[in-house]
C-alpha positions as CSV (number, residue, x, y, z in Angstrom):
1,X,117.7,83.9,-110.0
2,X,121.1,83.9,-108.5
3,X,122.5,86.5,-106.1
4,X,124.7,88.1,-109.3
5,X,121.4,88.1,-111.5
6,X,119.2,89.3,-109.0
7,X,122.3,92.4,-108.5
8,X,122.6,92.4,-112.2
9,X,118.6,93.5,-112.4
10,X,119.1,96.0,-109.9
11,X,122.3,97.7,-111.4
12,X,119.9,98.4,-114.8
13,X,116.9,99.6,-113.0
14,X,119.1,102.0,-111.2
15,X,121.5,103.1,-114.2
16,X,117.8,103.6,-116.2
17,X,116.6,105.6,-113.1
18,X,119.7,107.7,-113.0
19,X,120.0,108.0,-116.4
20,X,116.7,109.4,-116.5
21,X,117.3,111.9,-113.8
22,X,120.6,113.0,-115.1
23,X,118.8,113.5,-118.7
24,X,115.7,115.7,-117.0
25,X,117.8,117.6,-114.3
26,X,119.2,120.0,-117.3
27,X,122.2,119.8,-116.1
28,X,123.7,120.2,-119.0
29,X,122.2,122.9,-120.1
30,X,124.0,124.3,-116.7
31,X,127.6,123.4,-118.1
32,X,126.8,125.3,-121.3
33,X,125.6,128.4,-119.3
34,X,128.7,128.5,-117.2
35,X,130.7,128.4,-120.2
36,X,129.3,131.0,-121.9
37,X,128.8,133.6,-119.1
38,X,130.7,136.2,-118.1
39,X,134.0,136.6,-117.0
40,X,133.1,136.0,-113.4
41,X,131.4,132.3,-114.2
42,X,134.4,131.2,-116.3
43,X,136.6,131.8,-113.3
44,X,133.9,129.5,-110.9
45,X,133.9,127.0,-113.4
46,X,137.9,126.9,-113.4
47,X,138.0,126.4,-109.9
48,X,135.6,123.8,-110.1
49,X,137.9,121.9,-112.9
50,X,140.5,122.3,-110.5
51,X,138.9,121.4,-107.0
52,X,137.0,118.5,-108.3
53,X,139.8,116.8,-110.5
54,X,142.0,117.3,-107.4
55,X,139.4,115.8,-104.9
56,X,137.7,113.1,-107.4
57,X,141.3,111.2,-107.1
58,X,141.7,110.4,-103.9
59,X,138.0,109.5,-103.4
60,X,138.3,107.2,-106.0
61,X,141.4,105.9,-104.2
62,X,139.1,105.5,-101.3
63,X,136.3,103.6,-103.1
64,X,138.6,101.0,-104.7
65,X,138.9,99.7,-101.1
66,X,135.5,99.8,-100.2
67,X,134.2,97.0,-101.5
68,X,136.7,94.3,-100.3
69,X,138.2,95.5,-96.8
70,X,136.3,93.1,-95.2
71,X,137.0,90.5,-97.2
72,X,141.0,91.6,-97.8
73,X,140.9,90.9,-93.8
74,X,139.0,87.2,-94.3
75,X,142.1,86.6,-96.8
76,X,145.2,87.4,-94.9
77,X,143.2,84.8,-92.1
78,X,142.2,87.1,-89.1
79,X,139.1,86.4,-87.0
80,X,136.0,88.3,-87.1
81,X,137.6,89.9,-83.6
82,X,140.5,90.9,-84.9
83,X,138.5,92.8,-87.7
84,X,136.4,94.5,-85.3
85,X,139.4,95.3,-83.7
86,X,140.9,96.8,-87.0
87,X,138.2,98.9,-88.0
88,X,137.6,100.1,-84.4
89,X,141.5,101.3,-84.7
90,X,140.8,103.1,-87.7
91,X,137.8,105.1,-86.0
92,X,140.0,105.5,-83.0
93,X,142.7,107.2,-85.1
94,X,140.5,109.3,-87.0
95,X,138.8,110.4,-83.1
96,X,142.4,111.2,-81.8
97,X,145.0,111.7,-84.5
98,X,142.5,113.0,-87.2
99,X,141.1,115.8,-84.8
100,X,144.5,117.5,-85.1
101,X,144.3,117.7,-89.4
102,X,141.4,120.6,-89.1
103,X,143.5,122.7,-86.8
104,X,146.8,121.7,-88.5
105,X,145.4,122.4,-92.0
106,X,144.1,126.0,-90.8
107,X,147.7,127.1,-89.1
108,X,149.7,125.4,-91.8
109,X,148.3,125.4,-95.0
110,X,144.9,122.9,-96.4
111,X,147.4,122.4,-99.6
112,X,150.0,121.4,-97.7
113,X,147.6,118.7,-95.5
114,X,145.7,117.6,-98.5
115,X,149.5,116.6,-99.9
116,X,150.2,114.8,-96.7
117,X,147.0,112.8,-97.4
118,X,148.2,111.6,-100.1
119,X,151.7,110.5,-98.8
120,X,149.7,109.1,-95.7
121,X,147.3,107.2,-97.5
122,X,149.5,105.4,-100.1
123,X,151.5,104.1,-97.2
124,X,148.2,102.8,-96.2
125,X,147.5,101.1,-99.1
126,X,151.1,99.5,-99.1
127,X,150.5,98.0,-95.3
128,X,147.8,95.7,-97.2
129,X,149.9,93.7,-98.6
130,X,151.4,92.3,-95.3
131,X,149.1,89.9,-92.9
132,X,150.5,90.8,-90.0
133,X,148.3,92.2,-87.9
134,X,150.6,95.2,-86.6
135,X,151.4,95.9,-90.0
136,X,147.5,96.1,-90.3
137,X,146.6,98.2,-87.3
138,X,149.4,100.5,-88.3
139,X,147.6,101.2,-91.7
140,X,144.1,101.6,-89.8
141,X,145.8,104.4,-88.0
142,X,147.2,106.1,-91.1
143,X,143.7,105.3,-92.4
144,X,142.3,107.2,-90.0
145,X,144.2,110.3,-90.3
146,X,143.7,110.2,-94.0
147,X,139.7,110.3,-93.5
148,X,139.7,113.3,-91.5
149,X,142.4,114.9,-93.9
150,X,139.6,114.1,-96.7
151,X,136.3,115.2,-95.3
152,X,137.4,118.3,-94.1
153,X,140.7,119.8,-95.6
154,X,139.4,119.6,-99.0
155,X,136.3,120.8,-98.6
156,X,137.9,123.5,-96.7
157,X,140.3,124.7,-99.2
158,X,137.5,125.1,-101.9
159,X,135.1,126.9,-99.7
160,X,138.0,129.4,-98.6
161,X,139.1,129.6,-102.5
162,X,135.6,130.2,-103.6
163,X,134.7,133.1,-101.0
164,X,138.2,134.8,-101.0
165,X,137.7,135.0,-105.2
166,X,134.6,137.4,-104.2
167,X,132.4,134.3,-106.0
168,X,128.5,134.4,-104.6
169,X,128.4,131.5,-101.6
170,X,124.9,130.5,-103.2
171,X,126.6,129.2,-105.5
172,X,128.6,126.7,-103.7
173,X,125.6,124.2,-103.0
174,X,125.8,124.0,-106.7
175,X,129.2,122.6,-106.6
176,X,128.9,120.4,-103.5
177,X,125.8,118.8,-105.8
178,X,128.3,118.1,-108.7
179,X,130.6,117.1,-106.7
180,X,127.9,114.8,-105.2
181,X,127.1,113.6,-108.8
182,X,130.5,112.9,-109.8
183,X,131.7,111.1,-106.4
184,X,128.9,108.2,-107.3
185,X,130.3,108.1,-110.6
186,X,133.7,107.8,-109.3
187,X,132.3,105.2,-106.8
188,X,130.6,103.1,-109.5
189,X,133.3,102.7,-111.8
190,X,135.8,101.7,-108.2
191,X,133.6,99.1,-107.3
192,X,133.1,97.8,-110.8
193,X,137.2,97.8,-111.2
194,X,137.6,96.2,-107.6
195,X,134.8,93.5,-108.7
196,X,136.8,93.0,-112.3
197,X,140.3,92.8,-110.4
198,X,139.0,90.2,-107.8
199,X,136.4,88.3,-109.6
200,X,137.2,88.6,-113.3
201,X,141.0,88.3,-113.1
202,X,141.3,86.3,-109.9
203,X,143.4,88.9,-108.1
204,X,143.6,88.5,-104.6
205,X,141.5,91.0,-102.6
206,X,145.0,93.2,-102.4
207,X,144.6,94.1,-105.9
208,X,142.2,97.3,-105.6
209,X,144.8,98.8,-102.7
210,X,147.4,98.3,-105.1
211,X,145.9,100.2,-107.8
212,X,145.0,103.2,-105.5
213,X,148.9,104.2,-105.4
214,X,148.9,105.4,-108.4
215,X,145.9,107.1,-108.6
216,X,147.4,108.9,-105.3
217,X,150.7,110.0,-106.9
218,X,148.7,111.3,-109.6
219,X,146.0,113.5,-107.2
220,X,149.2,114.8,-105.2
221,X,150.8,116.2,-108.5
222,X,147.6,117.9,-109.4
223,X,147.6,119.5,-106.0
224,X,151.0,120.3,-106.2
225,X,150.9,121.8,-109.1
226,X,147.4,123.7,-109.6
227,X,146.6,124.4,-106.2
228,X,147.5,127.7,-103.9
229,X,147.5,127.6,-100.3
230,X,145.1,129.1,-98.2
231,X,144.5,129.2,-94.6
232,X,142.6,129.8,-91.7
233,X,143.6,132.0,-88.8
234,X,147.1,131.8,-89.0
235,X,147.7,134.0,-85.9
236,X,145.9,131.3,-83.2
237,X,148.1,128.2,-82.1
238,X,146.6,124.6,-82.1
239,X,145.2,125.0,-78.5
240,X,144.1,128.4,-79.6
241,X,142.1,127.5,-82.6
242,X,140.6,124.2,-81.1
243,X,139.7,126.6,-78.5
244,X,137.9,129.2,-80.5
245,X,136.4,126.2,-82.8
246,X,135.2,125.2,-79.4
247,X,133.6,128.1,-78.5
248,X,132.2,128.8,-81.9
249,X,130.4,125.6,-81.5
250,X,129.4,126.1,-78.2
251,X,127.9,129.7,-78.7
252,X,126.0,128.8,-82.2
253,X,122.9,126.3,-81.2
254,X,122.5,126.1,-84.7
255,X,126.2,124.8,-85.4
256,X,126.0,122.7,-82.5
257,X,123.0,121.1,-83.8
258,X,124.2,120.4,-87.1
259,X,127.4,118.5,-84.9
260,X,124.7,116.5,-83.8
261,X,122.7,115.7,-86.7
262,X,126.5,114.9,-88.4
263,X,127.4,112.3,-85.9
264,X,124.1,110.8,-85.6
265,X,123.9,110.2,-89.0
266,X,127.6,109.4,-90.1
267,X,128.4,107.3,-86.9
268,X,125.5,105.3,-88.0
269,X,127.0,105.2,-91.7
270,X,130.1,104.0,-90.4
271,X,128.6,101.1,-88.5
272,X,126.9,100.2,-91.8
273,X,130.1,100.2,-93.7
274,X,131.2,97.3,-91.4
275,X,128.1,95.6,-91.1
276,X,127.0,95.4,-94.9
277,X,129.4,92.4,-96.3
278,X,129.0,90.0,-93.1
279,X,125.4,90.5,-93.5
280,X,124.8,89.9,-96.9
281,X,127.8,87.5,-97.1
282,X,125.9,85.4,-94.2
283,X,124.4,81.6,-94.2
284,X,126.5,80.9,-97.8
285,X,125.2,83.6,-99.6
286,X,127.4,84.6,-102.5
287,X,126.7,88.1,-103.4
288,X,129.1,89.9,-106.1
289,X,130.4,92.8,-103.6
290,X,132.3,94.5,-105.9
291,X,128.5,95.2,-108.3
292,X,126.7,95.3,-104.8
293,X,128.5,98.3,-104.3
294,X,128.2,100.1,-107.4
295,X,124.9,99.7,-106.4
296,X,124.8,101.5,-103.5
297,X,127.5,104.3,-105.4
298,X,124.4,104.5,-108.3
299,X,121.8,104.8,-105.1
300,X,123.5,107.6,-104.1
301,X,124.1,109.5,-107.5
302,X,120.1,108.8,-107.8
303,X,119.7,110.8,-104.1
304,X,122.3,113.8,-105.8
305,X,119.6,114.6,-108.1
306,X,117.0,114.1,-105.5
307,X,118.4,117.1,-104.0
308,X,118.5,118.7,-106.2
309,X,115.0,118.6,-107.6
310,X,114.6,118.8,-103.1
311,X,116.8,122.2,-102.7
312,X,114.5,124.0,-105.3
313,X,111.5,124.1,-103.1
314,X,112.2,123.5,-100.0
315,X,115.1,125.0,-97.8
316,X,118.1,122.6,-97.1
317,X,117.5,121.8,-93.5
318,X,114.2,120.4,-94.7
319,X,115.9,118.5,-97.1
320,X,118.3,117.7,-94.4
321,X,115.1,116.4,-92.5
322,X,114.2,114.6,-95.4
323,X,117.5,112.3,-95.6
324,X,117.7,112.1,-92.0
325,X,114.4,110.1,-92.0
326,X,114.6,108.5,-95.3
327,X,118.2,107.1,-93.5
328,X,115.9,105.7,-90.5
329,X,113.6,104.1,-92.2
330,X,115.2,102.1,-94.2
331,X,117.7,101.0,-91.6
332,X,114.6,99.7,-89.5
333,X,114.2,97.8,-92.2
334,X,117.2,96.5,-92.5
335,X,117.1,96.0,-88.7
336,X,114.1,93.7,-89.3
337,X,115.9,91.7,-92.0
338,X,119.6,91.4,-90.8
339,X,119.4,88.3,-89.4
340,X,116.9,86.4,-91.9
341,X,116.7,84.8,-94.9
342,X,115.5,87.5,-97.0
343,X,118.9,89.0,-98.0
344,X,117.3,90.3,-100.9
345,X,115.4,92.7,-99.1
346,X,118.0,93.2,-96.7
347,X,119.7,94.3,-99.9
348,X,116.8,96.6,-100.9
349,X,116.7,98.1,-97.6
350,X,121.1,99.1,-98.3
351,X,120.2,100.4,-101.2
352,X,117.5,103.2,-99.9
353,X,120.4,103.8,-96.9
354,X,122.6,104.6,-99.7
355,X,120.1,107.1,-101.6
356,X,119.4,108.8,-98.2
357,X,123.1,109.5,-98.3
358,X,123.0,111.0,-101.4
359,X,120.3,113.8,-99.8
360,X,122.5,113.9,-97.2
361,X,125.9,114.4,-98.3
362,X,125.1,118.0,-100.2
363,X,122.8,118.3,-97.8
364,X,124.7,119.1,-94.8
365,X,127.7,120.1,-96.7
366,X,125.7,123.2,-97.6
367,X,124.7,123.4,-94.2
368,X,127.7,123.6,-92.9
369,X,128.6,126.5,-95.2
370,X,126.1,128.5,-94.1
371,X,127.0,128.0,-91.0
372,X,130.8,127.7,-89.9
373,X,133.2,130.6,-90.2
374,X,135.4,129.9,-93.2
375,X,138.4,130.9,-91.1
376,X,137.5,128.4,-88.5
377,X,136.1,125.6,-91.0
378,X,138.5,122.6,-91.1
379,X,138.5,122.8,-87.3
380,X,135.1,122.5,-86.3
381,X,134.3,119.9,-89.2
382,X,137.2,118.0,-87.3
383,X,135.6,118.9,-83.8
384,X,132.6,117.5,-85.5
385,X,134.1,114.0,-85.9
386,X,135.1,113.6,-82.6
387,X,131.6,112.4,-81.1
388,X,131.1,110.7,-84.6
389,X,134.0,108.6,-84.1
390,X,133.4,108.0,-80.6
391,X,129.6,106.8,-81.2
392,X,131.2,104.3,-83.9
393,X,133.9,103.2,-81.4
394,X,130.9,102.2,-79.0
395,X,128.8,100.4,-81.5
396,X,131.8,98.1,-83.1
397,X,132.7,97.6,-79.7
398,X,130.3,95.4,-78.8
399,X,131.5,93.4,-81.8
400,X,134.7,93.1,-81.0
401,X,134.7,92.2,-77.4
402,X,131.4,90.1,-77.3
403,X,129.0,92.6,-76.1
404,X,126.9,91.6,-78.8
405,X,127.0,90.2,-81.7
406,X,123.6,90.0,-83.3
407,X,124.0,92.2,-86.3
408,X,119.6,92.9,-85.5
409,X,120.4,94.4,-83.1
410,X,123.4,96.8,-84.3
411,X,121.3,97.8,-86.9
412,X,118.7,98.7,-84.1
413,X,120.9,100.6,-82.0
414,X,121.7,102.7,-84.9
415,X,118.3,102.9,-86.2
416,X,118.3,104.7,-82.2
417,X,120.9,107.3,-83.1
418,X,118.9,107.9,-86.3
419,X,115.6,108.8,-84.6
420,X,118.0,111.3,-82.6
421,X,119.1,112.9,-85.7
422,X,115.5,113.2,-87.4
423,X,114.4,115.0,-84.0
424,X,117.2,117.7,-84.1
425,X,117.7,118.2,-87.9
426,X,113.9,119.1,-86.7
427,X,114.6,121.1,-84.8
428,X,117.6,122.7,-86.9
429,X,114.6,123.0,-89.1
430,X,112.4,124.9,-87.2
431,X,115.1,127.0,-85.7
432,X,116.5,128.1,-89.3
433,X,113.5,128.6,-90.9
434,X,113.3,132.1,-93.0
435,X,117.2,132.5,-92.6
436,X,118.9,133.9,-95.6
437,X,121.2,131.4,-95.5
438,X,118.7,128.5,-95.7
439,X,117.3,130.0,-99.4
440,X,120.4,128.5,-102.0
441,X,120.8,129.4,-105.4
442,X,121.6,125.6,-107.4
443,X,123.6,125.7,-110.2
């Protein structure tokens, strides 16, 4: 079997297993029953409409470059130095520039910031078209910004919505789940589009960033139009709120724990995003990467309804435990099988990263609501980021300036930073156990 047959298997298996989850999860029967409640659950589900349709747009923006950055980088003729050095400048960006979006969003508006994303990251998509290398390094730094403006504003601005409505908050792990759901959909149907664009069509690898424009004019009318603006504490400046995010972190172990686990975890995610196509792309191989990572996008809806089948009988920093060591495991795995022949199960081993991701993602998103202050949220998920980025600054440095560059051994450094986050979401674990918060009500 070739490497697009052998990706071709693997896509059905996984659409069958999903399939098969989706059909047994009931969810459903959960639309229906939000539909035809009450008053109150019609107004939840509204917000919903409105949060996810306004979120779902950029992240597909975001997908459609996933699968060829990498190679959009190979195409314009840069080295494997100067791409290191790119995607360390976007990490950079999103450690410096980025930290500012929490705090800005909370003193000036998380409407008016998840706009600004928009602008920011259709300018981003425009620098690449150009080779030039400045142009480039300019667009990682917008890129940057942009990330931190999406993993925290938005969230942020739903969360505040949904508690200042008067809704129950145990019933937000319900919609972080959906959203969960629907973001690997989103995902699946990007990297099948970037794979039809680039493959099918033989379209330059600029094609995908092209097509996210409009799909970013579209999300910022939606937000324009149907969202309100909400904000944190309005009263603090920006040295004042970092400074009470600070403290907030600093006087909560728990908090400060789940920091940890979060840049354990995603600092090791990050390194994985730029090792995955050199790896499997390695000694001639020829696998489809636009299909390879719907793959991973259909691993991950498979881990949304692992969670949720998880979140019923367990509390979440379990299930937090859970991904955490599903996420090491197979990342020893890969570690093992980086720099061999067997790219197949290298592949494999992706794929069960990706499903641990899919635990994850809900998993300390509800976390993190249980936890954080909603006035103070888009601030400390920023502080958050800041030892995130700078663990992924320190592992893709050794890439780019010759530390090392024996992928085996990337992969077990961060397999190292994931045995750190299994032993404090642990510990999160034992510390949170018989909280009120950590008992969830999953819609």
């Amino acid at each position: 079997m070739t490497e697009s047959d052998i990706v071709d298997f693997l896509l059905v298996v996984l659409s069958g297993t999903a399939v098969y989850l989706f059909i047994t999860d009931g969810k459903k029967k959960v639309l229906i029953n939000l539909e035809e409640s009450g008053v109150d659950r019609s107004r939840i589900l509204r917000l919903r409409v409105v949060f996810l349709c306004a979120y779902l747009l950029p992240l597909l923006a975001d997908w459609l470059q996933g699968p060829y950055i990498h190679r959009l980088y190979s195409f314009h003729g840069h080295s494997e130095d100067n791409i290191a050095l790119l995607f360390l400048t976007g990490y950079v960006s999103s450690c410096i520039f980025g930290s500012f979006t929490g705090p800005l969003a909370d003193l000036y508006g998380r409407k008016l910031m998840a706009l600004l994303f928009c602008v920011a990251y259709g300018i981003c998509c425009l620098t690449k078209l150009s080779p030039l290398l400045s142009v480039l390094l300019i667009g990682r730094i917008l890129g940057g910004i942009s990330t931190s403006c999406l993993h925290s504003v938005f969230e942020s601005w739903y969360v505040a919505e949904h508690k200042g409505n008067g809704f129950p908050e145990d019933e937000i792990p319900g919609t972080l789940s959906i959203l969960s759901l629907l973001n690997s959909i989103t995902a699946i149907g990007a990297g099948i589009i970037a794979d039809f664009l680039v493959r099918d069509l033989s379209l330059n690898p600029t094609a995908p960033f092209v097509v996210a424009i409009p799909v970013l004019v579209l999300a910022f009318l939606i937000i324009g139009i149907f969202w309100r603006e909400n904000y944190g504490e309005k009263h603090l400046n920006l040295i004042g709120t970092y400074t009470k995010g600070l403290k907030t972190i600093l006087e909560n172990p728990s908090i400060r724990l789940a920091g940890a686990v979060q840049a354990s975890v995603e600092a090791s995610m990050f390194s994985f995003v730029y090792l995955w196509t050199p790896t499997l792309s390695s000694a001639g191989h020829k696998y489809p990467l636009g299909r390879v990572f719907s793959g991973f996008m259909l691993s991950i809806m498979i881990g949304s309804f692992v969670f949720r089948r998880l979140i019923k009988k367990i509390d979440v920093e379990r299930v937090l435990l859970v991904s955490c060591s599903l996420f090491l495991g197979f990342n020893v795995l890969a570690t093992l099988m980086a720099d061999t022949e067997y790219k197949n199960i290298c592949l494999l081993s992706f794929l069960g990263i990706e499903l641990s991701l899919g635990i994850y993602f809900p998993a300390i998103g509800t976390v993190r609501s249980n936890l954080i202050p909603e006035s103070q949220r888009s601030t400390i998920i920023n502080l958050f980021r800041v030892p995130l980025n700078i663990l992924t600054v320190l592992v893709l440095s050794m890439v780019k300036f010759g530390w090392q560059d024996d992928r085996q051994f990337i992969f077990g450094l961060t397999s190292a930073l994931l045995t750190g986050a299994v032993v404090i979401s642990h510990r999160l674990q034992k510390r949170d156990r018989g909280h009120p918060s950590s008992s969830v009500k999953l819609l």
